[in-house]
C-alpha positions in Angstrom: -45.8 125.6 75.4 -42.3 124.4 74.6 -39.4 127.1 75.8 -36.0 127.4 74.0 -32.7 129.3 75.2 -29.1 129.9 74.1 -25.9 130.1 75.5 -23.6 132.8 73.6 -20.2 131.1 73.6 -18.1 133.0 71.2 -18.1 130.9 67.8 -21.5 129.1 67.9 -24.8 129.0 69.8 -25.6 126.0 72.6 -29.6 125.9 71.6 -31.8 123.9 73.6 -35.7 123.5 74.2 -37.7 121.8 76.9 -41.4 121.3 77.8 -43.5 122.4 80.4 -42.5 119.6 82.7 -39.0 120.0 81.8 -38.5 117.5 79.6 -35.1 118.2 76.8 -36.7 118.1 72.9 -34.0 119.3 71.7 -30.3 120.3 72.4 -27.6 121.6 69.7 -24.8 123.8 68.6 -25.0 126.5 65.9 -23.0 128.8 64.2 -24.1 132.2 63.6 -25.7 131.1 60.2 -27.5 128.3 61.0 -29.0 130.1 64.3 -31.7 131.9 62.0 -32.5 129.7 60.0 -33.1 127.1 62.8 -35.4 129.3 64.5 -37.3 130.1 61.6 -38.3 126.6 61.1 -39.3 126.1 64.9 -42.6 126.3 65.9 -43.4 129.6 67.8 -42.4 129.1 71.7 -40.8 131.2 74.4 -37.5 132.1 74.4 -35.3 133.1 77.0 -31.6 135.2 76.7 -29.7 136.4 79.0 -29.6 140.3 78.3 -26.9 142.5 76.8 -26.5 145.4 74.6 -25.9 143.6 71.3 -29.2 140.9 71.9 -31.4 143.8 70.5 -31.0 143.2 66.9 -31.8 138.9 67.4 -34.7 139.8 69.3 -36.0 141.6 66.8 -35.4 139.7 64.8 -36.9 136.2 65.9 -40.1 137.9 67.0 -40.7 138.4 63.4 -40.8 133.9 63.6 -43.9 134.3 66.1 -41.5 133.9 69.0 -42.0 135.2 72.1 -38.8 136.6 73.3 -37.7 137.4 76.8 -34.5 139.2 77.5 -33.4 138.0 81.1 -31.0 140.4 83.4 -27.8 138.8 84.7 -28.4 138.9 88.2 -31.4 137.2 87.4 -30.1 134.0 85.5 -27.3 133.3 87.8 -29.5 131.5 90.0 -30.8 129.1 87.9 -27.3 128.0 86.5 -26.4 124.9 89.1 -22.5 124.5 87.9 -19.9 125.6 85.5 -20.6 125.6 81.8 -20.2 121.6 80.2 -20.5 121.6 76.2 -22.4 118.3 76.6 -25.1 119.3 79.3 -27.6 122.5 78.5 -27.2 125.2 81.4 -30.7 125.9 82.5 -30.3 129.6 83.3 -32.1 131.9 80.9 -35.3 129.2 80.4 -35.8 128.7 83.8 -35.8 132.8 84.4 -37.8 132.7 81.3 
């Protein structure tokens, strides 16, 4: 099963998706009207977000793509995150809570 994640920076999205064994298919940035779109064209697959009050109204609505969503408490993605956020590298936090 492949897992996907985002990052909420403020503008755009950091979207990435990995395998099983950890292996990076895919890793992008999207702005907030490409970020639907993009997930309605992706295969079903687990995703992982860190939770807040506003996440709500995406889960919703990418579980109507198939997607299995998991909202992930703070406290319980900080672990996963191994340094400070880096534009070119994908943070691992929310999928590997996921």
């Amino acid at each position: 099963m492949q897992r996907s994640a985002w990052i909420w920076p403020r503008p755009s999205f950091r979207v990435y998706g990995i395998t099983d064994e950890g292996d990076v298919v895919f890793n992008k940035l999207l702005g907030r009207a490409q970020l639907l779109a993009f997930f309605g064209d992706l295969a079903p697959c687990l995703i992982g977000m860190e939770a807040c009050l506003a996440r709500h109204h995406r889960v919703r609505a990418l579980s109507k793509f198939g997607h299995e969503v998991r909202l992930i408490p703070r406290i319980h993605v900080k672990p996963y995150v191994k340094r400070d956020k880096s534009e070119g590298e994908p943070e691992r936090g929310p999928s590997g809570a996921a």
